[in-house]
DRENZAKOL-710219 format. One record per residue: x, y negated, z negated of N, C-alpha, C in turn. Coordinates in steps of 0.02 Angstrom, whole numbers, padded with zeros to 5 digits, always signed. Example, Ala and Ser with C-alpha at 12.3 -4.5 7.8 and 13.67 -1.06 7.14 Angstrom:
% residues 2
+00660+00284-00390+00615+00225-00390+00660+00165-00390 +00642+00112-00354+00684+00053-00357+00645-00002-00394 
% end
This chain:
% residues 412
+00042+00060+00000+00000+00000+00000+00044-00062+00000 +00038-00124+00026+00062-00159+00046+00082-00226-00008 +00105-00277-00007+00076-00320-00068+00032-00364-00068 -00002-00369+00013-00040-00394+00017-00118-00375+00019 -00127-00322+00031-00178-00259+00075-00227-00264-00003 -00269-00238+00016-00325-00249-00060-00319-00183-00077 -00340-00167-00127-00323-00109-00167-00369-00060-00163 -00375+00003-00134-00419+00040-00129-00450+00069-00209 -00520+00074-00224-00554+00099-00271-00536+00148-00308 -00507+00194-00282-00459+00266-00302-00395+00233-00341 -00350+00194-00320-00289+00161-00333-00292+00137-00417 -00329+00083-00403-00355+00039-00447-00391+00093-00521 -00422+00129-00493-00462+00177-00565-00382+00221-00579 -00379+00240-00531-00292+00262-00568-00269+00234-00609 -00238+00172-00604-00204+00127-00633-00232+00106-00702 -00273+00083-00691-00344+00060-00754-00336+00149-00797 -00331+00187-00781-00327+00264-00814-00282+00268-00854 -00209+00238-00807-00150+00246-00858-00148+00189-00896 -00164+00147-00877-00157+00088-00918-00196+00117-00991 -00251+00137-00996-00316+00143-01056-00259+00180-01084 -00228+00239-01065-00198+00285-01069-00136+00281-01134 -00148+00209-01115-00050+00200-01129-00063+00164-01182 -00121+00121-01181-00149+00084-01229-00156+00126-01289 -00199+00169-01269-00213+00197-01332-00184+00242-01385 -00125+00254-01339-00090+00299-01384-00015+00232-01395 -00035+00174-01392+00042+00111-01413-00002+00074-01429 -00055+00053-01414-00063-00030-01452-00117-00010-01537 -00097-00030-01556-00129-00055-01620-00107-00134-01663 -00162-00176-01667-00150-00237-01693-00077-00232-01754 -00094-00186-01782-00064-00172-01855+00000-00137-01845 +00010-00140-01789+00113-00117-01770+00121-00155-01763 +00183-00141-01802+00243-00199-01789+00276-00238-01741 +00237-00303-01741+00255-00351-01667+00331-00321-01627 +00387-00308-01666+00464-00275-01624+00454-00214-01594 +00416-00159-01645+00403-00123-01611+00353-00093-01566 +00318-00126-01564+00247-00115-01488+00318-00157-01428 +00336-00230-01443+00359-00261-01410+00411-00222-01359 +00444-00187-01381+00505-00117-01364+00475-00082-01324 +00399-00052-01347+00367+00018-01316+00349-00013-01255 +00314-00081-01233+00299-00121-01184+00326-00116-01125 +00376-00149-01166+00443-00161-01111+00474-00093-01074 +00474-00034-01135+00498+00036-01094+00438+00065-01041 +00386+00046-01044+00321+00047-01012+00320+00026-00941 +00324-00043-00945+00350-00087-00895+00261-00130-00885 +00211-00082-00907+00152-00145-00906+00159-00210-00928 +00194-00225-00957+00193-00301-00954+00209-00355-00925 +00222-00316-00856+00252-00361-00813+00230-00296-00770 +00204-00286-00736+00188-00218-00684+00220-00247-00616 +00216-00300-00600+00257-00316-00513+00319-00334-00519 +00361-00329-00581+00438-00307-00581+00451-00232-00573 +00516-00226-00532+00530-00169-00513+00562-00130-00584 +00539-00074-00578+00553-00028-00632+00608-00043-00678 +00666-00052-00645+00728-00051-00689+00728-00114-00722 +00675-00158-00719+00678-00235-00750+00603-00237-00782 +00613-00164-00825+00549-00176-00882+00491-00186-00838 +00474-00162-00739+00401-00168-00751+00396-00078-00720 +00339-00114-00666+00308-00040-00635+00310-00025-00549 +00328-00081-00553+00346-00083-00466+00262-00097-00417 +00229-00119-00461+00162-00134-00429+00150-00197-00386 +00117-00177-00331+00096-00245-00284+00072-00274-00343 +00083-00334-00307+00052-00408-00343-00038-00398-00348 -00067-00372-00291-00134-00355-00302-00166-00301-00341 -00130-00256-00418-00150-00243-00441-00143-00261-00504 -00107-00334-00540-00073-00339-00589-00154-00361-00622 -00208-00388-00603-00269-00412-00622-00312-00352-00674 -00302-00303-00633-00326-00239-00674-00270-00226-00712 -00227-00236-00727-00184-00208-00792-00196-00259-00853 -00203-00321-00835-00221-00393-00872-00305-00370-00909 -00352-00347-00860-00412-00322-00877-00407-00286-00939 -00382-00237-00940-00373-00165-00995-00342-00196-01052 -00299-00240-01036-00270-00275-01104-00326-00310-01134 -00342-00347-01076-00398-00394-01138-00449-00356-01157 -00467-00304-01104-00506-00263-01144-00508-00234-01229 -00450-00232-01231-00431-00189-01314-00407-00250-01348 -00388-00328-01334-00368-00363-01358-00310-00374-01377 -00271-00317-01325-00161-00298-01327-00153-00366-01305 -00106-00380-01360-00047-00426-01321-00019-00411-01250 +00052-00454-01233+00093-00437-01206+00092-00430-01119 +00031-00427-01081-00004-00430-01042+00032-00487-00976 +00048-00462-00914+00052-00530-00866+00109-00571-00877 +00170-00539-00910+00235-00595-00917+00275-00596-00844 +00273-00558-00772+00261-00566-00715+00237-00635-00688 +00203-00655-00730+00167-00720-00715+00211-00775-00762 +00203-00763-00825+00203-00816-00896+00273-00800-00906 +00320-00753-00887+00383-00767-00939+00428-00803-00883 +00414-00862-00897+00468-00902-00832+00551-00890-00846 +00578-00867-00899+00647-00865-00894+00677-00793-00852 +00622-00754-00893+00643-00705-00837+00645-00707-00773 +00575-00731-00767+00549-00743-00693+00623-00769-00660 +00644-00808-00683+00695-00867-00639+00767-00801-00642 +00779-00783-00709+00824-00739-00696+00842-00677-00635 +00783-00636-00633+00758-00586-00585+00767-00636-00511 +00747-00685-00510+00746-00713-00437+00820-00743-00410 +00859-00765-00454+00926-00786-00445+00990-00758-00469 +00967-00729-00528+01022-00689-00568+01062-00614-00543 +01110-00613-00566+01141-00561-00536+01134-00498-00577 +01148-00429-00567+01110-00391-00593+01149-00384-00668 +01183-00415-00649+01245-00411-00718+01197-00453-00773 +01201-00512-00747+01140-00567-00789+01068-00530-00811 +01036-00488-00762+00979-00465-00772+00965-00397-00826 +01036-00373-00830+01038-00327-00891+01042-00361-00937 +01071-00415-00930+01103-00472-01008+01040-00507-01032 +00988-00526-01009+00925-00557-01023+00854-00540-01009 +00863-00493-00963+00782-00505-00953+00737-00466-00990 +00771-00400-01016+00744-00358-01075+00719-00406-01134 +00777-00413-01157+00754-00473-01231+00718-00524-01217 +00715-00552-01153+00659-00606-01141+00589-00567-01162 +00581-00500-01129+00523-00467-01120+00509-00446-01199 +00552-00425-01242+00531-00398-01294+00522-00448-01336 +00536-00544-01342+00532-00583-01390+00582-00582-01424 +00649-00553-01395+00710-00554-01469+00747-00600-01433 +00754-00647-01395+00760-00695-01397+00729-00757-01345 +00716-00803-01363+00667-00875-01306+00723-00933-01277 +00687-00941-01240+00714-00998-01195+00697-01088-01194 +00728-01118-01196+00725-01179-01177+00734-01203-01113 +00699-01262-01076+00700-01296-01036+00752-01357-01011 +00830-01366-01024+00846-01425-01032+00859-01458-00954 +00812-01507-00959+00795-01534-00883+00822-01619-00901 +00756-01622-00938+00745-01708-00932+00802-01742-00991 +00819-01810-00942+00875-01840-01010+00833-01907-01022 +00861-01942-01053+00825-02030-01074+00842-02071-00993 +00862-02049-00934+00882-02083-00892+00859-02045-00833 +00822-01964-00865+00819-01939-00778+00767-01910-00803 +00698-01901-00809+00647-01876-00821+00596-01863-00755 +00561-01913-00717+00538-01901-00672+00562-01873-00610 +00647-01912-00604+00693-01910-00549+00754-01848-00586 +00721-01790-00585+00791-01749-00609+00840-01731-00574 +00850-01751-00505+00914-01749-00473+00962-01816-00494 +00940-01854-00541+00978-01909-00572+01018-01894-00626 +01027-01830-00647+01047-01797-00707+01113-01815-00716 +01127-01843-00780+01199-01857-00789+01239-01806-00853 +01195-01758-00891+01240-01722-00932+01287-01664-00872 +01352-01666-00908+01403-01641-00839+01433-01575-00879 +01421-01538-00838+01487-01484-00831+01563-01488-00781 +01600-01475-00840+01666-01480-00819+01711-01403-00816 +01738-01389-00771+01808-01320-00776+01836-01336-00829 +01853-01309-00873+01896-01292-00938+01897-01232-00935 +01980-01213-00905+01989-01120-00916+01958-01081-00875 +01920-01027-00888+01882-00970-00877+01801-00996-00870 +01802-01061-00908+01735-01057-00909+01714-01121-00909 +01665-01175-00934+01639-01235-00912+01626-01267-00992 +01651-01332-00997+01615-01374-01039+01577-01432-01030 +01506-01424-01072+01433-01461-01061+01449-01516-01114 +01433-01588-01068+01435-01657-01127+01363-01689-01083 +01331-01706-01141+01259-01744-01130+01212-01743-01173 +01147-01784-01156+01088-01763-01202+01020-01755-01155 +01006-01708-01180+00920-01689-01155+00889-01705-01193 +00816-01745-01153+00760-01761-01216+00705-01717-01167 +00622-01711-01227+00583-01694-01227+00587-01615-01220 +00631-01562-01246+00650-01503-01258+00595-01460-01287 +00546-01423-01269+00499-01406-01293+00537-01323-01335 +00521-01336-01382+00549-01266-01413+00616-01250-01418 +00658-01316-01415+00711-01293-01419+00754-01282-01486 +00706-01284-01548+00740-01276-01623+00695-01205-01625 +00679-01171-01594+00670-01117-01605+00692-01055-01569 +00733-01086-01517+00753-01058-01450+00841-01018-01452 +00858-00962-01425+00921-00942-01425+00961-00978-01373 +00915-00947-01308+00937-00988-01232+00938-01046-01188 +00976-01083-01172+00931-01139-01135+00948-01135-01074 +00889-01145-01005+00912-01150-00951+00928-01218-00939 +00994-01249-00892+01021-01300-00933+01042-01323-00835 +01018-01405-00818+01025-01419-00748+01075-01479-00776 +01134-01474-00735+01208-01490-00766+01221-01527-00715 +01267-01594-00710+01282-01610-00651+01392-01579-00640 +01411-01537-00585+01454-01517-00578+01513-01530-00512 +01481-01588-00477+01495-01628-00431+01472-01701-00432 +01499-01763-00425+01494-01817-00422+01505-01855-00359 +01548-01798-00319+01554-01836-00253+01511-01811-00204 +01459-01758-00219+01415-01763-00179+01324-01803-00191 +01284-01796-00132+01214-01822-00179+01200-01798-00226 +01152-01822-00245+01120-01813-00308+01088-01721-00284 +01068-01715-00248+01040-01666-00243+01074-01602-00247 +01123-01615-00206+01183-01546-00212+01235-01550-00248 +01238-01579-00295+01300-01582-00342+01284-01564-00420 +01222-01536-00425+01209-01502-00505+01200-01408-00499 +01218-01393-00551+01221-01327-00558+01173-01306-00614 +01142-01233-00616+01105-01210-00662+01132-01173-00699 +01147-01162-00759+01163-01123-00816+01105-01110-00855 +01118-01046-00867+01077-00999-00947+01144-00966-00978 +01121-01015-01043+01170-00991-01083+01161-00989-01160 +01199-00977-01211+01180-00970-01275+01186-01031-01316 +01127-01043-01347+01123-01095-01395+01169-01124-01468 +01159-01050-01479+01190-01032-01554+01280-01065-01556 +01308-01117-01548+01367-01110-01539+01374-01229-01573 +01430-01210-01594+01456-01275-01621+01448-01325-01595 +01429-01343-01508+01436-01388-01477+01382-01418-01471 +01303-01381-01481+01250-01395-01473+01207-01430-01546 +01181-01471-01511+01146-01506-01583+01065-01521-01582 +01015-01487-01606+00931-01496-01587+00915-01555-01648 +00883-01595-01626+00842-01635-01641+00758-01633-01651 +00709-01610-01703+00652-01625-01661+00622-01689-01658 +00584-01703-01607+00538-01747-01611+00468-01751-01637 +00486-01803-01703+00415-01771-01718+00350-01839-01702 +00304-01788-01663+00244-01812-01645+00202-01843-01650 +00121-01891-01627+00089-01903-01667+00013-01865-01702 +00036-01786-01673-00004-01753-01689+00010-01698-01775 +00056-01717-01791+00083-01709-01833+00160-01652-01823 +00163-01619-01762+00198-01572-01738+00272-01596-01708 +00301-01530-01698+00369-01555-01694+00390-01513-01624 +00348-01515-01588+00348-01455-01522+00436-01494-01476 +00440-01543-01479+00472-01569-01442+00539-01587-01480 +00602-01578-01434+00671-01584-01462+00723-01636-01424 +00762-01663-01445+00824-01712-01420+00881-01640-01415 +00906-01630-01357+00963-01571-01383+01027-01629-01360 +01079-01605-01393+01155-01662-01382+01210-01604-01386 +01237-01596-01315+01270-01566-01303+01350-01606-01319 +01410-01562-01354+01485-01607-01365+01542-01530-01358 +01549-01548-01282+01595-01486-01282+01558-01409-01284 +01495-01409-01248+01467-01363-01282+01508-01281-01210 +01498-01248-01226+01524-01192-01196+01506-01146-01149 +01504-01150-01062+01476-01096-01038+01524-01046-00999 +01497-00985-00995+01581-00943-00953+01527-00958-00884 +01562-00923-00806+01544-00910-00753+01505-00858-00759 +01472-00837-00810+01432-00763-00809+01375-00827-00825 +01368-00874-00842+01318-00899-00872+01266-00952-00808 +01317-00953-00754+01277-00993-00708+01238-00958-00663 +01190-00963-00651+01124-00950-00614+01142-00989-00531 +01136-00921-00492+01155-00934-00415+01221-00972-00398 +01220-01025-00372+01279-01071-00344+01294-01111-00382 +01373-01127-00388+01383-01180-00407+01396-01232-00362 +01343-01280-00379+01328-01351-00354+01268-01324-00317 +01222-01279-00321+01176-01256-00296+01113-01257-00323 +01110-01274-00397+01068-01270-00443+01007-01317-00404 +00988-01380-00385+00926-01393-00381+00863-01341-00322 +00907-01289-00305+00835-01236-00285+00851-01198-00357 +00870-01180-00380+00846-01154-00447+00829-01163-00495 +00806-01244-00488+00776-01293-00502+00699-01273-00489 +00699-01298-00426+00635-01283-00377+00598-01229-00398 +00624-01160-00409+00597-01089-00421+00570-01118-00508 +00616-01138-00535+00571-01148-00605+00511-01194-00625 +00535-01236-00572+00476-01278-00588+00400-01254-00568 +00425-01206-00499+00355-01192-00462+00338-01128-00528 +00369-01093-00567+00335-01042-00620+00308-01088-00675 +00336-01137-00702+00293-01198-00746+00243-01217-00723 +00259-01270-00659+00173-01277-00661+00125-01226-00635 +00130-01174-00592+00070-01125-00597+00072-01073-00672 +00112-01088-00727+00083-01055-00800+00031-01107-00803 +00049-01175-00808+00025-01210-00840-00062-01263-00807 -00039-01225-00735-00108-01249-00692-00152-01188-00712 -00129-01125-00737-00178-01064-00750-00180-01084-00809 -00162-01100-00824-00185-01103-00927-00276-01127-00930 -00291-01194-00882-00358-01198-00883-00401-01156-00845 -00359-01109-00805-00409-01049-00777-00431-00978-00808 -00386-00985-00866-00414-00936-00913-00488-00910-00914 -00493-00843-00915-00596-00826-00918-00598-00841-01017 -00656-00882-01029-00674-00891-01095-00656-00843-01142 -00680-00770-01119-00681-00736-01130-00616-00689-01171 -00565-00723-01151-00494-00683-01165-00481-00680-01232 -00474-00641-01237-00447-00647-01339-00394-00661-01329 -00345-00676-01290-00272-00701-01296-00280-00790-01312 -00330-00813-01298-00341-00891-01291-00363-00926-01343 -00367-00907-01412-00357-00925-01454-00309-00990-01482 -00343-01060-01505-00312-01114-01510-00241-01092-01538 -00192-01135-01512-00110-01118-01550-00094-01183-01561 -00077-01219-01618-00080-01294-01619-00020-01303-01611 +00042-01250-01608+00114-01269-01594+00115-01293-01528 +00056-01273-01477+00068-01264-01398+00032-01321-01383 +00050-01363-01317+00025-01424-01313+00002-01425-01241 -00019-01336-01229-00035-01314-01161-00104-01276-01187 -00127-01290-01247-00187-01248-01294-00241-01311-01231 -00309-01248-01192-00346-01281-01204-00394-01323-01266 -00418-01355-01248-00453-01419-01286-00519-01392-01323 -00497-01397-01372-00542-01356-01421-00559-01275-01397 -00505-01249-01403-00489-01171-01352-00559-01134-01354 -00615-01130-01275-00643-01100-01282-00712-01129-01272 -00698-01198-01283-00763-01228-01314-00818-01219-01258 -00888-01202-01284-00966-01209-01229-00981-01250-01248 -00957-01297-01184-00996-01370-01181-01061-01373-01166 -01104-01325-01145-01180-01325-01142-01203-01317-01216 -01199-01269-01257-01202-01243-01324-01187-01314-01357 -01128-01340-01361-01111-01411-01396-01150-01472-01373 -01198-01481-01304-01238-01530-01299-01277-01527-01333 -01310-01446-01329-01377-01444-01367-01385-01452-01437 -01335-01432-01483-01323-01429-01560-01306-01508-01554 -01293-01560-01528-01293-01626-01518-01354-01673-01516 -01392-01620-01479-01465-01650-01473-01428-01687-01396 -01393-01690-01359-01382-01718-01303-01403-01701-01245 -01421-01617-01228-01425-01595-01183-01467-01613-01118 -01525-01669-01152-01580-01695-01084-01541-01747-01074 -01473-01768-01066-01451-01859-01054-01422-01828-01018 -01446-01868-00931-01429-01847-00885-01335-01879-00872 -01322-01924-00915-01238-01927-00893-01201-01849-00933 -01232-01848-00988-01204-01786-01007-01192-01707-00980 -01275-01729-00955-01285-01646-00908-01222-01653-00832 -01222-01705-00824-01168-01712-00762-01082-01706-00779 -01079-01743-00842-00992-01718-00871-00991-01630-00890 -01046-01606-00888-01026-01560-00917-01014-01511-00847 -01084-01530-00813-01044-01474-00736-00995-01501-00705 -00975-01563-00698-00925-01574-00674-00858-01538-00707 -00859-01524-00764-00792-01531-00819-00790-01455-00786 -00857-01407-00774-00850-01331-00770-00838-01322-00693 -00885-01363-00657-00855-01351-00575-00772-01372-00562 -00743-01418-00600-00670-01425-00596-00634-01354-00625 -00646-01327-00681-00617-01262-00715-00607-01197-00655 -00670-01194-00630-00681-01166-00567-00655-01160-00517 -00655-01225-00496-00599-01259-00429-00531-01236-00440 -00515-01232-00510-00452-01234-00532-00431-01161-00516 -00465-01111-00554-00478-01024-00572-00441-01017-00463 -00498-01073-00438-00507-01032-00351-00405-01043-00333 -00392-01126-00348-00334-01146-00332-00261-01089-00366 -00288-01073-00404-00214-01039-00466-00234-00951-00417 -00288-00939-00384-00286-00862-00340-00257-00875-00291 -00271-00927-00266-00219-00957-00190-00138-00952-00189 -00135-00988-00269-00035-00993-00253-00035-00918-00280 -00046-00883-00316-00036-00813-00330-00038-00772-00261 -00095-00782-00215-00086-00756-00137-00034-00777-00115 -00011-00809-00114+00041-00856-00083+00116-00856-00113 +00104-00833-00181+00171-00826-00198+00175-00724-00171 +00117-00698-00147+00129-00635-00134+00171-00622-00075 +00168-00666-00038+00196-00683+00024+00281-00703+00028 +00274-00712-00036+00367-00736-00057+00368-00805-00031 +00303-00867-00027+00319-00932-00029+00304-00977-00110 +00368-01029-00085+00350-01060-00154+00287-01112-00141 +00239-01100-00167+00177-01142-00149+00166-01210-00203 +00157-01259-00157+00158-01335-00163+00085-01334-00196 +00038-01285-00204-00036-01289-00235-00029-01280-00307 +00038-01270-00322+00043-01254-00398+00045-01329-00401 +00073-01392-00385+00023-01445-00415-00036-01462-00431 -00078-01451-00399-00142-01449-00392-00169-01415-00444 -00141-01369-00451-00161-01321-00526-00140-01379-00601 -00086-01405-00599-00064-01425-00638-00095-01502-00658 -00107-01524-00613-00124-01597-00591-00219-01571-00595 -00237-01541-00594-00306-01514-00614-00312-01506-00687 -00263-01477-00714-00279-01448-00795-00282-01498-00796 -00219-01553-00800-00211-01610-00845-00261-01641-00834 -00324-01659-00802-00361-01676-00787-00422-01669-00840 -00420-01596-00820-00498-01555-00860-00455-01583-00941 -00414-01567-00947-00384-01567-01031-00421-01629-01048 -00387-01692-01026-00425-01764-01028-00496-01778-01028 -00523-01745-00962-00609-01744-00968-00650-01707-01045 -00610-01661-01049-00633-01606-01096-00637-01653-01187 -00582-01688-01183-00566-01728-01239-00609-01775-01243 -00624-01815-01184-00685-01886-01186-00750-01850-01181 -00761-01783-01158-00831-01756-01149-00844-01745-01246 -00798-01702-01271-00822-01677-01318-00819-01731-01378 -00755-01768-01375-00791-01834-01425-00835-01861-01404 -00872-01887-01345-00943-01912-01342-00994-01869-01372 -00989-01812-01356-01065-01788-01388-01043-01767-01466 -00975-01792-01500-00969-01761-01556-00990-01818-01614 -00978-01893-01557-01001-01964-01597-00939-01967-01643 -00950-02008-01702-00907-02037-01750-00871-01979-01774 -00899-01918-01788-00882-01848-01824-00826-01839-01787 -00786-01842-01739-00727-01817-01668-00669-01860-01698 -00667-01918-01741-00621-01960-01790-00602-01914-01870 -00641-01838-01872-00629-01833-01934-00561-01787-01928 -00549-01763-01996-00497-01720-01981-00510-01650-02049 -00473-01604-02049-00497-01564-02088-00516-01491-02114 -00546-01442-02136-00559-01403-02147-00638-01399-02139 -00679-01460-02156-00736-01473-02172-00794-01464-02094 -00745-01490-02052-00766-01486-01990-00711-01460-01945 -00700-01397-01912-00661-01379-01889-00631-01382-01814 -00715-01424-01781-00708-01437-01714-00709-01504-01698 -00709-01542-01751-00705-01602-01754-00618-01620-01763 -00584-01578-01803-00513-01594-01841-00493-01555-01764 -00522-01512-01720-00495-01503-01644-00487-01542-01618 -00535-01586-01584-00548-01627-01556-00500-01691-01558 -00495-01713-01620-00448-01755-01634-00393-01753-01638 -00368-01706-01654-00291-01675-01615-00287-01672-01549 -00315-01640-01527-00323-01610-01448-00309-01670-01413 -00347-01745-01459-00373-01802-01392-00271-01842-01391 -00249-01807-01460-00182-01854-01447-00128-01802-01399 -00138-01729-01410-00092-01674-01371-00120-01679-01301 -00159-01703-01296-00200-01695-01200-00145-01736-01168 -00139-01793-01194-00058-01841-01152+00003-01791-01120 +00018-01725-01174+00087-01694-01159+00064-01659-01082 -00022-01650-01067-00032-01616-01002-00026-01665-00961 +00012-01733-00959+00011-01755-00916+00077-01807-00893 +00121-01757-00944+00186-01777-00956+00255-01712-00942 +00234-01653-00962+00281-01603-00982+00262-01571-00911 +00303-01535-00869+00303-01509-00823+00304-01536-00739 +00327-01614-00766+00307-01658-00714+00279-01699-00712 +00271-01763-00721+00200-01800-00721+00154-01810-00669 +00088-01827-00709+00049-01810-00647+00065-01892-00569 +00097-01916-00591+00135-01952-00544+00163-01912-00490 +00227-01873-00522+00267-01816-00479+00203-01771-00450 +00175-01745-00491+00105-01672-00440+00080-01737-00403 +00064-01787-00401+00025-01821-00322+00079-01821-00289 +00135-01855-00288+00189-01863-00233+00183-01796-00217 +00205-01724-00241+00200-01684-00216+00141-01663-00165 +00096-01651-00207+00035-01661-00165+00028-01707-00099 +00031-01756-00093+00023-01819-00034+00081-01784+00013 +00139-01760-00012+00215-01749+00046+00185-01688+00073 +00187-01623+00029+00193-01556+00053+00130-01535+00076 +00059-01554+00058+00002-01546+00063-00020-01565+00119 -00039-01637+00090-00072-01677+00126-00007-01684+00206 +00072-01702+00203+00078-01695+00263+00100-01779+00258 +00078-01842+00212+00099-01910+00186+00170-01910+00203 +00209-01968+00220+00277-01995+00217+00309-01989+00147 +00370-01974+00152+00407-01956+00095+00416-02037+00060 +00415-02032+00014+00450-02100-00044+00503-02144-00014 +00529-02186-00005+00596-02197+00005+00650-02198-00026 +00714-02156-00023+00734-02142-00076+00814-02165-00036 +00842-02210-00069+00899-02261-00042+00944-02219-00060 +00964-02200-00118+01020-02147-00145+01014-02072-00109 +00988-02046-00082+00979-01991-00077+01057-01944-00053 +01067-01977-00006+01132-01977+00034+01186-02012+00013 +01166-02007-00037+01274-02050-00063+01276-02010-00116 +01354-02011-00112+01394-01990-00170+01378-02007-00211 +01358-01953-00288+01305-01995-00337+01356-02041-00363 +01439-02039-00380+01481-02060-00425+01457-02150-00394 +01439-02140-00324+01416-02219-00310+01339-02253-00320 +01320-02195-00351+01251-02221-00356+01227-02261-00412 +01191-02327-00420+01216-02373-00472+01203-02344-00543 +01145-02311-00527+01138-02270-00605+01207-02240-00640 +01242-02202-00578+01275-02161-00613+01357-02197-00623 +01376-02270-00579+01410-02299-00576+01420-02372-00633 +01362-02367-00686+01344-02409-00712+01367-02374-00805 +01380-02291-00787+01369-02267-00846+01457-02277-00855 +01496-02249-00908+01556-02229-00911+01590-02192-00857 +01639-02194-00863+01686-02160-00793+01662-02082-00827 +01663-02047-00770+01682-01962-00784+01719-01932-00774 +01754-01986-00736+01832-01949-00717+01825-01935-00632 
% end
């Protein structure tokens, strides 16, 4: 069967067979998160369209839906990291197999996480402007810089880390990608703490920090397509996050996560009516609108999944992303309107109220973290729509001349 071809009825009840199968004799809520996490991974369902020897099952992409099914069916973790574990993801796609024994297991089992280090105080929207540098020292490379807005990175072992390792070329081809280890003298986390009371976000300050040549991902000076590959697994996690079915027991509010739908779950029909709102015709209209967008979204996040079946990186994962952030926002002004003054409280006393009011200050990070929704329209308008590119004056010069980077300290 093909990876594109639809799955014959026979196939599929197979699969769904072993899956129940496997379930029932490994998952129980009440084992030990390390060890189910282990049995998973030797399984390979948790990722079923990685090839066997990388923790999955070697399954077309068109049956990973029914393995996702059976999980939520029993309420198993662990389900679809094929999709959701972007470090692996990026590893498996660029990494060498040497790298792929070194990480992608422990990604899969949770024994150790990843960080993002992309954005600095000077290159956030424009990350081919990146000025933390890797330098040759010896055998191996030293990292000087600072990354801001680090999501998880005081809890994190790994960071995937976009370095600049050439100065005399553009901006574009002169940074390199490293994954490498956290744990080491040179590195320093910061969090940022929030105004939601949370500390999801980190300053990391790199001084001398340490990578060997086992640690860089694809080319050196090659890194912004391995760039590209990560970003396109961020925003389609994070454009599916609002396509979730209600239904999932995995979707349960997480207030560490600032990718939690908005009041996780919530029936906005059910919440008009306990409002007494339900006959006010602006209401009855936010509310199908808020659900025909969820929808739109569910149709858009099956498209780049077709499309990533095909082995393209699809430009619709904005659209996914640039959609949530959307619904997140609508979802926040829908449900404090019909919640009135009560959506200001905070608390134990009212539990969807002390949501709400969180939610309405974390809805901003959907429209900040993964790109802003600035970047998903440019994208959108260039690759989509087919629009004239930006004008971009630096593109083609040596960055060491580019004033940003000519304005900072020498680098030598």
């Amino acid at each position: 069967m093909s990876d594109t071809s639809t799955p014959q009825s026979a196939e599929v009840g197979a699969v769904r067979a072993e899956v129940r199968a496997w379930l029932a004799e490994n998952w129980s809520p009440d084992r030990p998160k390390r060890e189910y996490a282990e049995a998973l991974a030797d399984s390979g369902w948790g990722a079923p369209t990685w090839p066997a020897q990388w923790c999955g099952r070697g399954l077309p992409a068109t049956m990973r839906r029914f393995v996702t099914e059976e999980f939520r069916r029993v309420g198993a973790r662990g389900s679809g990291q094929d999709i959701t574990n972007l470090f692996a993801n990026v590893v498996l796609a660029h990494g060498t197999d040497d790298q792929k024994r070194r990480w992608v297991r422990p990604l899969v089992t949770g024994e150790i996480r990843g960080c993002l280090l992309y954005s600095e105080p000077g290159a956030g929207s424009d990350l081919a402007a990146v000025q933390t540098r890797a330098e040759r020292v010896g055998d191996g490379w030293a990292m000087n810089g600072q990354k801001v807005w680090t999501s998880g990175a005081h809890i994190s072992q790994v960071g995937l880390l976009l370095a600049r390792t050439n100065w005399d070329l553009p901006k574009h081809r002169g940074v390199t990608f490293f994954m490498f280890t956290l744990d080491q003298p040179g590195v320093e986390v910061r969090p940022i703490r929030q105004v939601t009371g949370g500390a999801h976000f980190n300053e990391v300050f790199l001084t001398d920090a340490h990578a060997s040549d086992d640690d860089v991902l694809g080319d050196v000076d090659g890194g912004w397509s391995v760039l590209q590959t990560a970003l396109g697994f961020e925003r389609n996690i994070m454009g599916a996050e609002s396509a979730k079915s209600k239904d999932d027991p995995r979707a349960a509010p997480d207030k560490d996560s600032p990718w939690t739908r908005v009041v996780g779950g919530t029936d906005y029909v059910e919440l008009a009516r306990s409002s007494g709102l339900s006959g006010h015709d602006d209401i009855r209209q936010a509310v199908a609108r808020l659900y025909s967008r969820e929808q739109v979204n569910r149709w858009n996040t099956l498209r780049v999944r077709a499309e990533r079946r095909q082995g393209v990186a699809s430009p619709v994962a904005s659209l996914g992303k640039l959609a949530m952030s959307r619904i997140v926002h609508d979802a926040v002004e829908l449900t404090s309107t019909m919640l009135g003054a009560s959506s200001m409280l905070d608390g134990d006393d009212d539990p969807v109220a002390a949501e709400v009011n969180r939610s309405s200050f974390a809805a901003f990070v959907t429209s900040i973290g993964g790109g802003t929704d600035q970047i998903q329209r440019n994208i959108i308008g260039e690759r989509i729509l087919g629009l004239p590119k930006e004008p971009e004056l630096d593109k083609n010069v040596p960055f060491r001349e580019v004033r940003k980077a000519s304005a900072t300290r020498s680098f030598g």
